[in-house]
C-alpha positions as CSV (number, residue, x, y, z in Angstrom):
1,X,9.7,-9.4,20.2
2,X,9.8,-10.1,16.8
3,X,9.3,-7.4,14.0
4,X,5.6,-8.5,13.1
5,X,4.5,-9.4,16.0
6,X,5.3,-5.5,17.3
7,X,3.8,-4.0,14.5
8,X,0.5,-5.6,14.7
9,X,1.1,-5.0,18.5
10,X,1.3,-0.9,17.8
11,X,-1.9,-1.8,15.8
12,X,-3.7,-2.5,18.7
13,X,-2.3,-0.5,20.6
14,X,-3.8,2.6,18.3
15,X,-7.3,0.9,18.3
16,X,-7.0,1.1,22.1
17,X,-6.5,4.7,22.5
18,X,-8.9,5.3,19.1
19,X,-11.7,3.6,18.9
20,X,-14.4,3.6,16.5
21,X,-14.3,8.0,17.4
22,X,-11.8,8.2,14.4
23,X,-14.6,8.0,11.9
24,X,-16.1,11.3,13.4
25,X,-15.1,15.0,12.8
26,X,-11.8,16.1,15.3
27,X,-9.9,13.6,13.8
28,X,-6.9,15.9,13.1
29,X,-7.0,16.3,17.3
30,X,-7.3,12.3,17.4
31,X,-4.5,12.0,15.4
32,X,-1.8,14.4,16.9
33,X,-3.0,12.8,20.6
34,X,-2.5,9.5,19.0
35,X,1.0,9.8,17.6
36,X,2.2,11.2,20.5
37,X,1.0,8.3,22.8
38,X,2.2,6.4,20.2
39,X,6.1,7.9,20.2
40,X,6.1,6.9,24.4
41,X,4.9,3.6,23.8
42,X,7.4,2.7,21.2
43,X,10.0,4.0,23.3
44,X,8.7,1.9,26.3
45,X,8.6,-1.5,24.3
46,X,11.7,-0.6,22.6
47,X,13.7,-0.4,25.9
48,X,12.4,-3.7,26.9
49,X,12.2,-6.1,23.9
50,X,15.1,-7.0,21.8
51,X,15.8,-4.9,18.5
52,X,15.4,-6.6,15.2
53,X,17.8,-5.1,12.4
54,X,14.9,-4.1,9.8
55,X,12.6,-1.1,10.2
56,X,11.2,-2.5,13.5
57,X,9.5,1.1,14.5
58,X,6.4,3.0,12.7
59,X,7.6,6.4,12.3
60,X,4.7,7.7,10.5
61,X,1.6,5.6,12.1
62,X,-0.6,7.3,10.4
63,X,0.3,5.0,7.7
64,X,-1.3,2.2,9.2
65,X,-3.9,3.8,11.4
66,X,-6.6,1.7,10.6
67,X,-4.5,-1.7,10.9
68,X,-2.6,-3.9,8.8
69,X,-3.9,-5.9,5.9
70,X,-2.5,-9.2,6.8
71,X,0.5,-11.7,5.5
72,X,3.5,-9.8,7.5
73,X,6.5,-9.9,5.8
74,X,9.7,-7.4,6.1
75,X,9.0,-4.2,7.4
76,X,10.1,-1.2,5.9
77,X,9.2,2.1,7.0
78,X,9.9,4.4,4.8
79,X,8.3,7.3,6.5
80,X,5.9,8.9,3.5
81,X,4.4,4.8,3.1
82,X,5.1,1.0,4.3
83,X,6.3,-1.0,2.3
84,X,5.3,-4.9,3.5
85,X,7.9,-6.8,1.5
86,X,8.3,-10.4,0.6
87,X,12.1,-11.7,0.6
88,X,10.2,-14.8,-1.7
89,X,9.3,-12.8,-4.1
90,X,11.3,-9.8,-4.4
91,X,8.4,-7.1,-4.4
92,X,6.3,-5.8,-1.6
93,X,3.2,-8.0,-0.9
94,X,1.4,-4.2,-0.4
95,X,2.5,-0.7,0.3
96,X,0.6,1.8,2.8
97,X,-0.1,5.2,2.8
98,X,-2.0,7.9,3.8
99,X,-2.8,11.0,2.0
100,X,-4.5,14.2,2.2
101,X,-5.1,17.4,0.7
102,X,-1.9,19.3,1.9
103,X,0.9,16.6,1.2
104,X,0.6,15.4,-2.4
105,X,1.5,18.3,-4.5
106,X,4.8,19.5,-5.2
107,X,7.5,19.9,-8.1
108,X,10.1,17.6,-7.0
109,X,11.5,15.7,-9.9
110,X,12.1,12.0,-10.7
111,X,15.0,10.6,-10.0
112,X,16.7,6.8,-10.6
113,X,15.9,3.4,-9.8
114,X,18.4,1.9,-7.0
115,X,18.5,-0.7,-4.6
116,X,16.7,-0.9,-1.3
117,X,20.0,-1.3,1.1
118,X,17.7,-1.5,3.7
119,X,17.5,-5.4,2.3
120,X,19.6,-8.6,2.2
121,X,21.5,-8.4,-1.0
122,X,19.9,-11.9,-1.4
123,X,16.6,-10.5,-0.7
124,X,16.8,-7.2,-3.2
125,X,15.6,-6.5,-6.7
126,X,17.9,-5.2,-8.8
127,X,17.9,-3.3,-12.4
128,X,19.2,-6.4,-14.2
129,X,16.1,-8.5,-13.1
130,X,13.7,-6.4,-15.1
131,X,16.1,-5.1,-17.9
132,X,14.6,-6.5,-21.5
133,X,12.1,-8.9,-19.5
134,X,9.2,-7.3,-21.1
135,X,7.8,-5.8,-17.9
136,X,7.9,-2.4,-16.7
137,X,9.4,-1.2,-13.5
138,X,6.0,-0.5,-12.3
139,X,5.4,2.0,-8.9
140,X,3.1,0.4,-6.0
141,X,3.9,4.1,-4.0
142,X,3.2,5.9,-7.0
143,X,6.1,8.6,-7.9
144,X,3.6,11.9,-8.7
145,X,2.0,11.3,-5.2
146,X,4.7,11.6,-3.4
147,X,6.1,14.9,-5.8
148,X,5.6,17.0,-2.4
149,X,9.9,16.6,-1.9
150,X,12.5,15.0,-3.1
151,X,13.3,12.5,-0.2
152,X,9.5,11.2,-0.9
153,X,10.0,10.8,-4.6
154,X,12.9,9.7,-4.2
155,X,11.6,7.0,-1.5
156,X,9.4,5.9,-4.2
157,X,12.2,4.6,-6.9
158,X,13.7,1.8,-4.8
159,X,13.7,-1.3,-6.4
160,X,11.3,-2.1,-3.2
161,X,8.7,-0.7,-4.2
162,X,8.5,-2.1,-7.7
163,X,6.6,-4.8,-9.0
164,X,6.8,-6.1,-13.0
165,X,3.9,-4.8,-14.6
166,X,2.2,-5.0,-18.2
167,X,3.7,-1.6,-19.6
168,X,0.0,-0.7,-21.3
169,X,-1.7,-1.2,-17.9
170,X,1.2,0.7,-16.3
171,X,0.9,3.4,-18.5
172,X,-3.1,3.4,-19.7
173,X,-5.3,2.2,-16.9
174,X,-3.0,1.7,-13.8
175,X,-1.9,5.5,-14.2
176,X,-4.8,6.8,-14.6
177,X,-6.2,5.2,-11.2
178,X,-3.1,6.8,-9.6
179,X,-4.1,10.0,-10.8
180,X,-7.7,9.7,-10.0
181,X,-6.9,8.7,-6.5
182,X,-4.8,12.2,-6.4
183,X,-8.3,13.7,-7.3
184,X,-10.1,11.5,-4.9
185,X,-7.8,12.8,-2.2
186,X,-8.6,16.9,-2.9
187,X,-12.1,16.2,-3.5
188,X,-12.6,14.6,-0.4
189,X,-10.1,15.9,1.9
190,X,-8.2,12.3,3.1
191,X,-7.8,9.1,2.0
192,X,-5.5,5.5,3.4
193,X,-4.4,3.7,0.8
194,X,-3.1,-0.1,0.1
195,X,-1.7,-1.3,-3.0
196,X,-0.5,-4.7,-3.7
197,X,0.0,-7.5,-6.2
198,X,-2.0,-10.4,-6.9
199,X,-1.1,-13.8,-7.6
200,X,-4.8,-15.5,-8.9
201,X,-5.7,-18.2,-10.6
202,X,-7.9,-18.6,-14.0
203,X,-10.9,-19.5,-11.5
204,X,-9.6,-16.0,-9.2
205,X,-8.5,-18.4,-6.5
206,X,-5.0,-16.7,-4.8
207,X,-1.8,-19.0,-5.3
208,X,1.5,-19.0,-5.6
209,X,3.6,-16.9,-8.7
210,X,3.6,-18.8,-12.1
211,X,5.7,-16.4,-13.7
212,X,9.1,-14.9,-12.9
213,X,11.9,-12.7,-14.3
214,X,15.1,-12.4,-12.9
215,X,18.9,-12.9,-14.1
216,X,18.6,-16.7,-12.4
217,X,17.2,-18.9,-10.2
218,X,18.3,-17.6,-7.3
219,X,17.7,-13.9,-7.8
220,X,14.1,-14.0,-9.0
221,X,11.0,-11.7,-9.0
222,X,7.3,-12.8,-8.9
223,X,5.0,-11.5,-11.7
224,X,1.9,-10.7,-10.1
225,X,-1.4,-11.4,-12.1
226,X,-3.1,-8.8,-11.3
227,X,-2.7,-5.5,-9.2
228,X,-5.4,-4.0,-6.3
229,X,-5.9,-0.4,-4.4
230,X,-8.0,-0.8,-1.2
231,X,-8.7,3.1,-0.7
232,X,-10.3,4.4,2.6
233,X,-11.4,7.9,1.6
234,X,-12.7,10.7,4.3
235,X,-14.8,13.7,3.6
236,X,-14.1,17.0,5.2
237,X,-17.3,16.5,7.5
238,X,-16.0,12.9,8.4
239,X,-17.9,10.7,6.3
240,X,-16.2,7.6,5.2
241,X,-16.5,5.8,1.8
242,X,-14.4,2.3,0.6
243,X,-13.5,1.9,-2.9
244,X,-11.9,-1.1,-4.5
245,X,-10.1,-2.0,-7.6
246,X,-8.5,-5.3,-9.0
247,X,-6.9,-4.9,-12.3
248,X,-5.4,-7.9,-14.5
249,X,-1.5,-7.2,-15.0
250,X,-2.3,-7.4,-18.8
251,X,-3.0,-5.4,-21.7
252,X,-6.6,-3.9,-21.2
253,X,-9.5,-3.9,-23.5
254,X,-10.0,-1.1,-26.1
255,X,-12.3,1.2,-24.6
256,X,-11.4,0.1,-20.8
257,X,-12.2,2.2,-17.8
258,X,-11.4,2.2,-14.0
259,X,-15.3,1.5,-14.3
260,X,-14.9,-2.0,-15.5
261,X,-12.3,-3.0,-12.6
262,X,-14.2,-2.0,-9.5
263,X,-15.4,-4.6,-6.5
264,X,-16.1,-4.3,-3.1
265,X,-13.7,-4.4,-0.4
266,X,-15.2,-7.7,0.5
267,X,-14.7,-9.4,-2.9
268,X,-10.8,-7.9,-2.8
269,X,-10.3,-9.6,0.6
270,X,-11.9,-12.6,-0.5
271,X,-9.4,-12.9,-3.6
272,X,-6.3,-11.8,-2.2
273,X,-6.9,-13.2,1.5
274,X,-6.5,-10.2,3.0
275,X,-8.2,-8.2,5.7
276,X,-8.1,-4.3,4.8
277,X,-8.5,-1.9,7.3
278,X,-9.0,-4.5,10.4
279,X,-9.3,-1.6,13.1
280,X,-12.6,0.2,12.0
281,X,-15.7,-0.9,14.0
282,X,-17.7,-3.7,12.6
283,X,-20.4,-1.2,12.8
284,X,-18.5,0.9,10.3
285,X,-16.4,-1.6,8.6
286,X,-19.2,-4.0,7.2
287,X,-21.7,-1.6,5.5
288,X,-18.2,0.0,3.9
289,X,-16.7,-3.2,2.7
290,X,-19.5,-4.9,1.4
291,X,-20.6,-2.5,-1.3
292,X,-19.2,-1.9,-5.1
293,X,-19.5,1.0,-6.1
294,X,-21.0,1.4,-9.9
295,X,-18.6,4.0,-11.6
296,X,-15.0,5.8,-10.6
297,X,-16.0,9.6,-10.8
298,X,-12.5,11.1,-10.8
C-alpha cells in the first residue's frame, strides 16, 4: 500500500473507533483508547502491506485526529507535527499539529537551520536557496510552540518546514498570530492546528507558483502568495469553535490586525481547495466551518 493511501486509511480507521463522541467531554479517555487501537492496527497493516521508505507510520495520531486536509504529498512524521510536503515545490503544502495546555511551554533554545535528510537530496531545500533572496526562512511549525524540548524545537528548524515569507509579515502579523494561537491554546484548553501556503491568483482563484527562489532551475522553491491557519480549538467543557485566517505573503497595511485577515473555514477551503478537518460530523462540522468570526481576541 502506498504511503497516502495508508494514511488516509488510519484516518478512517480513527473515525471508526471515534465517532462524532470526540466533540464531547472524556475526550482525554477517547484519546488514550484511540492511540492504543491505533498502535495494533498499524502493526497489523504493516505486517501485511509493503513498506514505503518515507515516514509511512503516524506516530503521534493525534496530529491528524480529525483527518487530513487533502492534496497528499510526502509524509513526514515528525512526531510533535506532520509535515505534508511537496517534492514540486520544496516546502510542505501544510503542517499539522495539535496542542494543548500542558505541551507548549518550555525554555528550550533555538537552534540552526539544516536539511531534512529524511528527503531526496533532489527533493530538499537547502540554506543557499533562500540566502539574499529577499524572503525569510519563515516557520509553518512555529519554533516558540514547540519550546517544550529541544528535540521539538529543534524538529521545527528543518529546511522542511520552511516556506519563503515576506520578512514584515513574518515578523509583524504572522508572529503575532503564532503567539495568539499559544494564548488561544491556554485559554481554551486544546486546539488542532493546520498551516499551509497558498498559491492564489489576483481574482483568489488557487494555481500554480508564479514566483520562485532557488540557486537554479532545478533546485527551486515556490513562493507562496499568501499563508493560512485552520485552528480547531476545544474548551475545557468540550465545546468546539473554528477559526480561520488567510494572510497575503506581503508587507501588511499600517495599522493591520489579525482582525482584518479572518474568514471562515468554508471560504479557506474554497480558496485553497482543501477540506479541513474531514472526520467531524456534518452535524458538527457545518455550523463550525461556515461562520467568520468578527475579531481575534488573543
Amino acid at each position: 500500500m502506498r504511503a497516502a493511501p495508508l494514511c488516509l486509511l488510519l484516518c478512517f480507521l480513527l473515525a471508526s473507533l471515534t465517532g462524532a463522541g470526540l466533540a464531547q467531554p472524556g475526550l482525554e479517555e477517547r484519546l488514550e483508547a484511540v492511540e492504543t487501537r491505533l498502535d495494533s492496527l498499524i502493526g497489523a497493516l504493516l505486517g501485511t502491506r509493503p513498506v514505503v521508505p518515507v515516514a509511512d507510520t503516524l506516530s503521534d495520531t493525534t496530529n491528524l485526529l480529525y483527518g487530513v486536509a487533502g492534496r497528499i504529498g510526502r509524509q513526514l512524521d515528525k512526531g510533535f507535527y506532520f509535515n505534508n510536503y511537496c517534492d514540486d515545490y520544496r516546502t510542505p503544502f501544510w503542517v499539522a499539529y495539535r496542542l494543548d495546555r500542558t505541551n507548549m511551554d518550555g525554555d528550550a533554545e533555538r537552534v540552526g537551520f539544516r536539511q531534512d535528510r529524511e528527503i531526496p537530496e533532489e527533493y530538499r531545500s537547502k540554506d543557499d536557496d533562500y540566502r539574499n533572496s529577499g524572503w525569510s526562512r519563515g516557520h509553518l511549525a512555529p519554533a516558540e510552540t514547540f519550546s517544550r524540548s529541544e528535540e521539538a524545537i529543534a524538529s521545527t528548524f528543518l529546511f522542511s518546514n520552511m516556506s519563503p515569507q515576506n520578512q514584515s509579515c513574518n515578523g509583524g502579523i504572522w508572529s503575532r498570530l503564532e503567539r495568539g494561537v499559544r494564548d488561544m491554546v491556554h485559554d481554551r484548553g486544546r486546539a488542532w492546528v493546520v498551516t499551509g501556503n497558498a498559491f492564489l491568483s489576483e481574482t483568489g482563484a488557487s494555481m500554480s507558483p508564479r514566483t520562485w527562489i532557488g540557486m537554479d532551475f532545478t533546485s527551486r522553491v515556490a513562493v507562496p502568495t499568501h499563508l493560512y491557519k485552520a485552528i480547531l480549538v476545544q474548551s475545557r467543557d468540550g465545546i468546539l469553535d473554528a477559526w480561520a485566517v488567510l494572510v497575503p505573503n506581503e508587507k501588511p497595511p499600517t495599522g493591520a490586525t489579525v482582525d482584518s485577515f479572518l474568514v471562515s473555514i468554508d471560504e479557506l477551503e474554497l480558496a485553497v481547495e482543501y477540506d479541513f478537518f474531514p472526520l467531524l460530523a456534518d452535524s458538527i462540522e457545518n455550523p463550525l466551518e461556515s461562520r467568520a468570526h468578527d475579531a481575534w481576541p488573543w
